[in-house]
FIKOL-741866 format. One record per residue (C-alpha): residue number from 1; residue in three letters; x, y, z. Coordinates in nm, 2 decimals. Layout:
<nodes>
 sese nupa     px     py     pz
  NUM  ALA      X      Y      Z
...
</nodes>
This chain:
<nodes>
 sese nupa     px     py     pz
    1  UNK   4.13  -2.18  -2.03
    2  UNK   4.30  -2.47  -1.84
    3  UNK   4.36  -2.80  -1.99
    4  UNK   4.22  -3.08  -1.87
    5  UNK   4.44  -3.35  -1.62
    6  UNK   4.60  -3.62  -1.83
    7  UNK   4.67  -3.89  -1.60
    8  UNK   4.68  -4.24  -1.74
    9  UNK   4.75  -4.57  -1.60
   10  UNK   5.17  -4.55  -1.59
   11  UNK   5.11  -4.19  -1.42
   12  UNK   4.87  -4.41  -1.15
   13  UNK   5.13  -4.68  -1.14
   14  UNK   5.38  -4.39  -1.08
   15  UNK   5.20  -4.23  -0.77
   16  UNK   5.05  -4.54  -0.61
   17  UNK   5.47  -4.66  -0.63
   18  UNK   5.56  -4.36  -0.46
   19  UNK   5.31  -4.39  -0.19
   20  UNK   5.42  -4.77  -0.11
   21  UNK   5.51  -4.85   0.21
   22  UNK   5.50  -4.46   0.31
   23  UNK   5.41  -4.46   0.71
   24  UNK   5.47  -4.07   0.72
   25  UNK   5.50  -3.79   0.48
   26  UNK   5.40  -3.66   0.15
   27  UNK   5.38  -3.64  -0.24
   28  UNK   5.41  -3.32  -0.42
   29  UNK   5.30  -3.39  -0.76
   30  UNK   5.34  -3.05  -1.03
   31  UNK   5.11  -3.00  -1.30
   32  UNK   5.22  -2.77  -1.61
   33  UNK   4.98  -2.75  -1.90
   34  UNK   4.76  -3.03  -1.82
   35  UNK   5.04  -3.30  -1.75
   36  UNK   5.21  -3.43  -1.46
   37  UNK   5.57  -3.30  -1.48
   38  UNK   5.73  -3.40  -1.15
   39  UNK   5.67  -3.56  -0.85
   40  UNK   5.85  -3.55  -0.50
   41  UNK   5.84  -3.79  -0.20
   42  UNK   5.92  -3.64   0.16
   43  UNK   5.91  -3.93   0.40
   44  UNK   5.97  -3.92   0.77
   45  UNK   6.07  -4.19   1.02
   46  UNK   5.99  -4.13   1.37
   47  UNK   6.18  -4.30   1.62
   48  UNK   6.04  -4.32   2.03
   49  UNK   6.34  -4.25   2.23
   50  UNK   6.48  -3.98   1.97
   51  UNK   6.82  -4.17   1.86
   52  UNK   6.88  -4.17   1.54
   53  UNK   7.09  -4.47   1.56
   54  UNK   6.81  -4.65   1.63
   55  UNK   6.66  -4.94   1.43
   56  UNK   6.30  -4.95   1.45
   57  UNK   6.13  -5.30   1.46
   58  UNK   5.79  -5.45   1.53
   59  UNK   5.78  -5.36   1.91
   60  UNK   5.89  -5.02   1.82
   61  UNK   5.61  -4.71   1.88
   62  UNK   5.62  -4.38   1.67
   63  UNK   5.58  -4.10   1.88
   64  UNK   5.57  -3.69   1.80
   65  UNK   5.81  -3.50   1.63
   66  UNK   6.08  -3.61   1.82
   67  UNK   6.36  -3.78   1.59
   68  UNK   6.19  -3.64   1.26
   69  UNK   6.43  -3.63   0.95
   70  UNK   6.36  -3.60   0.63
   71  UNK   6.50  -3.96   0.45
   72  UNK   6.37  -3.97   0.10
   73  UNK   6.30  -3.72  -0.20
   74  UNK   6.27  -3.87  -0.56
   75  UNK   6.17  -3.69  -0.87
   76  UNK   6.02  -3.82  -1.15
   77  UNK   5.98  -3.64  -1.47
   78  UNK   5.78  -3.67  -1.77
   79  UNK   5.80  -4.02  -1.86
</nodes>
């Protein structure tokens, strides 16, 4: 039978800090035995015009897939 989730309030302090500020992307978050072992951000910044040289600002748009890269992936183990 499977054991029940253990996710206390540094494990939700955890996830909600990997989340901050993410505009696009995801968290992969791997459960063995009933605790959270790791967790991995993938964030993507999209840029209009497709230049990755590019610094976004305030007036910039995100648009499609064009200019997708792949800028952040943290792990966090049992802690």
């Amino acid at each position: 039978m499977a054991k029940p989730l253990k996710v206390d309030e540094i494990w939700l302090e955890r996830i909600a800090g990997l989340l901050d500020e993410m505009e696009f992307g995801s968290l992969h978050i791997v459960v063995h035995e009933g605790q959270i072992v790791q967790m991995e951000r993938t964030e993507r910044k999209r840029f209009e015009n497709g230049n990755a040289n590019a610094t976004p600002n305030a007036n910039t748009r995100y648009s499609g897939e064009t200019g997708s890269r792949r800028t952040d992936s943290r792990s966090v183990g049992r802690g």
